[in-house]
C-alpha positions in Angstrom: 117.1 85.1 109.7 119.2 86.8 107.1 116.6 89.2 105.4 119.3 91.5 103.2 123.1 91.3 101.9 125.1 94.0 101.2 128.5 93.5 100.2 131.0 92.8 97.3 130.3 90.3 94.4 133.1 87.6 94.6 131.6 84.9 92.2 128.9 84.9 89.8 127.0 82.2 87.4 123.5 81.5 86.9 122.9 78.7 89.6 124.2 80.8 92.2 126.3 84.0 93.3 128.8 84.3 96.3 128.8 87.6 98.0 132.2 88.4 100.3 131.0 90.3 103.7 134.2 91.5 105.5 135.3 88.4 104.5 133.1 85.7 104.6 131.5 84.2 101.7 127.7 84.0 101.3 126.4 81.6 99.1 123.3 82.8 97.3 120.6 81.5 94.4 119.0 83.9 92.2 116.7 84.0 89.4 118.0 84.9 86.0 116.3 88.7 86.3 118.3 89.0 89.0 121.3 87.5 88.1 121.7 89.6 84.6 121.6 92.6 86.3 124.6 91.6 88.6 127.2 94.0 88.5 130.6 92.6 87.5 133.1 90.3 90.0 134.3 92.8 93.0 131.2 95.7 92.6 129.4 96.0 95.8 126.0 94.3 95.1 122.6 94.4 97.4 120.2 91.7 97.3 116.8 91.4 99.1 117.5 87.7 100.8 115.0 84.7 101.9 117.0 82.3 104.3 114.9 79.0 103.8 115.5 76.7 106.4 114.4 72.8 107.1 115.8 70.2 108.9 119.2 69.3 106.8 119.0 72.5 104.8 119.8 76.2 104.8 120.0 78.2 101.5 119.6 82.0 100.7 117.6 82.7 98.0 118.6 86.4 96.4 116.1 88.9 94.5 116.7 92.6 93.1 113.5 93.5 94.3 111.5 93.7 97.0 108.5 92.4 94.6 110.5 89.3 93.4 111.3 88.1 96.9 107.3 88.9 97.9 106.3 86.7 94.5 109.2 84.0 95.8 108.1 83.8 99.2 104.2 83.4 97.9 105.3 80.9 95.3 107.0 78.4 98.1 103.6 78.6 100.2 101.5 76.7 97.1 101.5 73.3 97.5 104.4 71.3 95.6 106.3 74.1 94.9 109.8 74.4 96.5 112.4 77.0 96.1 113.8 75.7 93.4 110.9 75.6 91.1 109.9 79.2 92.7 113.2 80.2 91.0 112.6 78.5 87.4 109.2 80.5 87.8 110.7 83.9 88.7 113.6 83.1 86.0 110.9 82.2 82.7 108.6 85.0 83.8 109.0 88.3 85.0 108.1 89.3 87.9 104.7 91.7 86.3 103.9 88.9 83.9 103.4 86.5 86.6 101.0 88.8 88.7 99.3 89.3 85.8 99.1 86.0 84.3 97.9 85.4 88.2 95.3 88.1 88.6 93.9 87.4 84.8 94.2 83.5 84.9 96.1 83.2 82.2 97.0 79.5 82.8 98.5 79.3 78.8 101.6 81.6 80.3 102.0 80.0 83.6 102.6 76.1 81.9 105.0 78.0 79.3 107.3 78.4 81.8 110.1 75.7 82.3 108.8 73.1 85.1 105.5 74.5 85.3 102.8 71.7 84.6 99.3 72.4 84.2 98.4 70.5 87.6 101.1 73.3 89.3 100.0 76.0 87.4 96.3 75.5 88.3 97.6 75.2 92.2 99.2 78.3 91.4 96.6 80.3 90.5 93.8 78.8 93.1 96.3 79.9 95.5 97.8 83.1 94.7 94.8 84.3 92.5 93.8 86.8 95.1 97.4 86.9 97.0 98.9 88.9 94.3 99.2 92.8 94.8 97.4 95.2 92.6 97.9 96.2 89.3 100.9 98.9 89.1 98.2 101.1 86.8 96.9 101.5 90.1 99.8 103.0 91.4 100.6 104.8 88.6 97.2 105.8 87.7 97.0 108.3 90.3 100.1 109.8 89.7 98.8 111.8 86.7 101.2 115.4 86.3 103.4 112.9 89.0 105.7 111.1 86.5 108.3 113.6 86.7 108.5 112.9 90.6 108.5 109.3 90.0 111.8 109.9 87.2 113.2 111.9 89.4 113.3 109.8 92.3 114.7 106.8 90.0 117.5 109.2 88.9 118.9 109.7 92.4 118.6 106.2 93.7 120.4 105.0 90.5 123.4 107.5 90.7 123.3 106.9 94.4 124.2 103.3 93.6 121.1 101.4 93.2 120.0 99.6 90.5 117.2 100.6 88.4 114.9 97.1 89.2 116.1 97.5 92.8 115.3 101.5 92.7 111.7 100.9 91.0 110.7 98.7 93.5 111.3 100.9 96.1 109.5 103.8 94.9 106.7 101.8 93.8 106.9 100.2 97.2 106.5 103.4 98.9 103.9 104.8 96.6 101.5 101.9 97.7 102.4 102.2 101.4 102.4 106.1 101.8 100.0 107.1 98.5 101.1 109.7 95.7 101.1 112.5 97.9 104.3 113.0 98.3 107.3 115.4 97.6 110.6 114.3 95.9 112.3 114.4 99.7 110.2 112.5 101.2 109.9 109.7 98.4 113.4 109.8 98.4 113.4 109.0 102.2 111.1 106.3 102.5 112.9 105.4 99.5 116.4 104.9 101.0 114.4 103.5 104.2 112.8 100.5 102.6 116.2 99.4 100.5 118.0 99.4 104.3 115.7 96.7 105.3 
């Protein structure tokens, strides 16, 4: 299973991206979050990757961030909802907004998304309702006096290369996992560990 690309941006448009590695063209579909923060045609792009596989089909579906590919992969497990409509619902929504619209019940955002009926949206949040991770105030609630950290850490993954979605979800991925207690080096490390996945 193909769980991460790395390599150069060949073609782009909103239904779906090719990526070249050493030469050999990856077809991949992404959201619209994702997709507008592409960088241009022949920059080196890194995508967090779902291979979704049945019978007569294999696509890779592409995400920014860890969280997005976490929220896809839930999305596909609630009954009657495929990739594609996984991808209209991570392309009219934010990934946030739709854990909070989850967590809350907030079925008025869910049907305003494009393809989202109320029968869907109400299979969404039976579902997912208590799937969905905790509120990032959690996260960041703790890190009173730590905000400085947290920038800091952004700053270096982002001049190292990284985007600033793909760079937030990191750190915010390795703040749940390893807690707020932390120094810049180490957040740093675990960091660069979990976008090598």
């Amino acid at each position: 299973m193909i769980s991460q690309i790395r390599g150069r941006l060949a073609h782009k448009s909103p239904e779906a991206i090719i990526i070249d590695v050493n030469g050999v063209g990856y077809g991949v579909k992404v959201p619209l979050s994702t997709f507008y923060e592409l960088p241009g045609i022949g920059e080196e792009v890194l995508l967090q990757v779902h291979t979704y596989v049945r019978e007569d089909i294999l696509h890779l579906y592409g995400f920014l961030t860890p969280k997005e590919k976490e929220l896809f992969c839930l999305l596909i497990g609630v009954s009657g909802v495929g990739p594609r409509l996984a991808i209209n619902v991570l392309s009219g929504i934010s990934a946030n907004d739709l854990e909070r619209a989850l967590r809350d019940e907030d079925l008025l955002s869910l049907t305003r998304i494009p393809g989202v009926g109320r029968k869907t949206a109400e299979r969404m949040l039976v579902e997912l309702k208590d799937k969905v991770l905790a509120p990032d105030e959690a996260v960041v609630g703790g890190l009173q006096g730590k905000e400085g950290l947290v920038k800091d850490a952004l700053s270096a993954l982002v001049n190292l290369g990284y985007t600033k979605g793909l760079a937030e979800g990191a750190v915010r991925g390795v703040l749940r996992e390893k807690g707020d207690d932390l120094s810049l080096e180490e957040l740093l490390k675990e960091s660069l560990r979990l976008l090598a996945r």
